[in-house]
C-alpha positions as a Markdown table, in Angstrom:
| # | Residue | x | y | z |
|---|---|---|---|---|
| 1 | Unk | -43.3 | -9.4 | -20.4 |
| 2 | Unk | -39.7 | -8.1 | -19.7 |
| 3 | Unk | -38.2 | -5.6 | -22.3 |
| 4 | Unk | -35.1 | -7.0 | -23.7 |
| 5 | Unk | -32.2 | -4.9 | -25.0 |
| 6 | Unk | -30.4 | -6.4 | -27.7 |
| 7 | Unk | -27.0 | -7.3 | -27.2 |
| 8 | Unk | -25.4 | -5.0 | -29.8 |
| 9 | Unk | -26.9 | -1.8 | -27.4 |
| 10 | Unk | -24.8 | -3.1 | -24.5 |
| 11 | Unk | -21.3 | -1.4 | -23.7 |
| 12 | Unk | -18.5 | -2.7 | -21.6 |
| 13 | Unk | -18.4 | 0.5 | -18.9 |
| 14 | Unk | -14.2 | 0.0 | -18.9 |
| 15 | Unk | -14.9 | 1.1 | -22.7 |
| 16 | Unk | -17.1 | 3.5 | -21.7 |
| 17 | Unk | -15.6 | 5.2 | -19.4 |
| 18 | Unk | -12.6 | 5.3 | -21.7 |
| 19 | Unk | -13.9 | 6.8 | -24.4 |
| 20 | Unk | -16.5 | 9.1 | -22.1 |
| 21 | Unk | -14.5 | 10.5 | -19.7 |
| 22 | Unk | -10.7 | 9.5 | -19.8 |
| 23 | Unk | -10.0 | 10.2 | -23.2 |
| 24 | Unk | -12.0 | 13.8 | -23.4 |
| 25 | Unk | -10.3 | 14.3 | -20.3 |
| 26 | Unk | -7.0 | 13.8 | -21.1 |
| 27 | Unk | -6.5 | 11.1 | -18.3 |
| 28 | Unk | -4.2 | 8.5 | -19.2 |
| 29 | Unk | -4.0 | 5.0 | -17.8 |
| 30 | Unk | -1.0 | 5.5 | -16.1 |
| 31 | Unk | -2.4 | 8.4 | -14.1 |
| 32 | Unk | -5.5 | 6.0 | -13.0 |
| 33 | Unk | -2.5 | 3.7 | -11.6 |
| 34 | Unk | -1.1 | 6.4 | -9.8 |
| 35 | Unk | -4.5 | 7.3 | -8.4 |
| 36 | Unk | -5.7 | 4.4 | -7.6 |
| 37 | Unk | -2.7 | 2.3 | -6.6 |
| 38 | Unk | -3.5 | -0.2 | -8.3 |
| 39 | Unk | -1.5 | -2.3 | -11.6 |
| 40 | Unk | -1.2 | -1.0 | -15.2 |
| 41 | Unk | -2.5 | -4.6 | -16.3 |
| 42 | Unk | -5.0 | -4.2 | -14.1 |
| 43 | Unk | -6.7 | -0.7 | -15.5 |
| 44 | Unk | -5.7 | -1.5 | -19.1 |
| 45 | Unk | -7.8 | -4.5 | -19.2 |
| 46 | Unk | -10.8 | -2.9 | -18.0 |
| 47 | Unk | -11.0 | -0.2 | -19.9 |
| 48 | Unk | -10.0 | -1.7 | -22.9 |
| 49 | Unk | -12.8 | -4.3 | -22.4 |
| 50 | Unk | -10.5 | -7.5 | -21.4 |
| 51 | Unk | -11.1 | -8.1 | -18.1 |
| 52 | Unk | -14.7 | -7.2 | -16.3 |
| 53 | Unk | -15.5 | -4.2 | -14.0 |
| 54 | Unk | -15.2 | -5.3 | -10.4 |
| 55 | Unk | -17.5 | -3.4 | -7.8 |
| 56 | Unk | -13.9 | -2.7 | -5.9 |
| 57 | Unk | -13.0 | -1.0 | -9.0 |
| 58 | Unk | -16.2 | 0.7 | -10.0 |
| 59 | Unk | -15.9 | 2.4 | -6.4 |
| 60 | Unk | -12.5 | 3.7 | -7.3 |
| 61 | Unk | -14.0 | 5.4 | -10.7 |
| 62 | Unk | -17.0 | 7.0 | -8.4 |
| 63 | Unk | -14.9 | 8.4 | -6.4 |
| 64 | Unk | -12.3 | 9.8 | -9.5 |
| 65 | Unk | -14.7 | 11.1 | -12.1 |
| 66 | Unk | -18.1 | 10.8 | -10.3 |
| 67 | Unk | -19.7 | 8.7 | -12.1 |
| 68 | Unk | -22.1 | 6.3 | -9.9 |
| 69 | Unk | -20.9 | 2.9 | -9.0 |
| 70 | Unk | -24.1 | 1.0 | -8.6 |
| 71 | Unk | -24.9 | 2.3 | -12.4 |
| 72 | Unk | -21.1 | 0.6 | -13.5 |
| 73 | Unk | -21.6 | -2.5 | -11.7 |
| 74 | Unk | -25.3 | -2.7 | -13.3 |
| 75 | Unk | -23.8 | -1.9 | -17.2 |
| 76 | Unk | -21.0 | -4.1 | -16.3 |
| 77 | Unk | -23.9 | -6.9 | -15.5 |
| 78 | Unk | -25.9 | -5.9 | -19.2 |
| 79 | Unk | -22.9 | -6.1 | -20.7 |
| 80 | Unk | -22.1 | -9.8 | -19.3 |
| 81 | Unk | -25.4 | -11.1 | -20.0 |
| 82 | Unk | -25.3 | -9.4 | -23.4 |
| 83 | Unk | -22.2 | -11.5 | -24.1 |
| 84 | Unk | -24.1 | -14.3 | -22.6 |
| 85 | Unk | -27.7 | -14.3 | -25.3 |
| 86 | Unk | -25.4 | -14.0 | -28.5 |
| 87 | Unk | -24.5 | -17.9 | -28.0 |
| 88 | Unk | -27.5 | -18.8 | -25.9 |
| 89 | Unk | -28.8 | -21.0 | -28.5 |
| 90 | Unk | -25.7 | -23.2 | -27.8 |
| 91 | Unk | -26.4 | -23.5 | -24.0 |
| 92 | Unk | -28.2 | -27.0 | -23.8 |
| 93 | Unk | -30.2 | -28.0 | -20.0 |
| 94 | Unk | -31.7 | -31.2 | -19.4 |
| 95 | Unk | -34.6 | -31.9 | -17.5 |
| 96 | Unk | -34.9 | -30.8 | -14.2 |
| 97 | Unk | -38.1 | -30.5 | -13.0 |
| 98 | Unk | -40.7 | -33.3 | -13.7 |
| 99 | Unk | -45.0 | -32.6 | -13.9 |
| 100 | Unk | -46.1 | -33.0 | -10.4 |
């Protein structure tokens, strides 16, 4: 049987890193955009939580702060299937497969 975290556990890693490492650090959204050369919209909504952490994006905070890309892109997934089991008892399927 597969362990299953519960949803409340899971963190969005745009938060994360956010709270973690930007803000202890003193690194301010606007000096990511410089950095990274990408939009203000763009960075704000991740690490404010709006928008999900793309892989392109997680390699741009691996290579900034050091923090592993494979382990954003794997709380980013949590965190999306997290969101996903607090309404899964709304998410109806048919029939698919019938006894052989």
């Amino acid at each position: 049987m597969a362990l299953k975290m519960h949803h409340s556990l899971a963190v969005h890693p745009g938060v994360w890193l956010r709270q973690e490492i930007m803000e202890p650090h003193g690194v301010t959204i606007e000096k990511l955009v410089d950095a990274f050369g990408v939009s203000r919209q763009s960075i704000s909504a991740v690490v404010n939580g709006r928008s999900a952490l793309t892989e392109e994006m997680a390699i741009r905070f691996e290579k900034a702060f050091g923090v592993s890309a494979d382990t954003l892109v794997r709380m980013q997934s949590a965190y999306g299937m997290a969101k996903a089991r607090e309404h899964e008892d709304e998410i109806h399927v048919g029939t698919v497969l019938e006894d052989a």
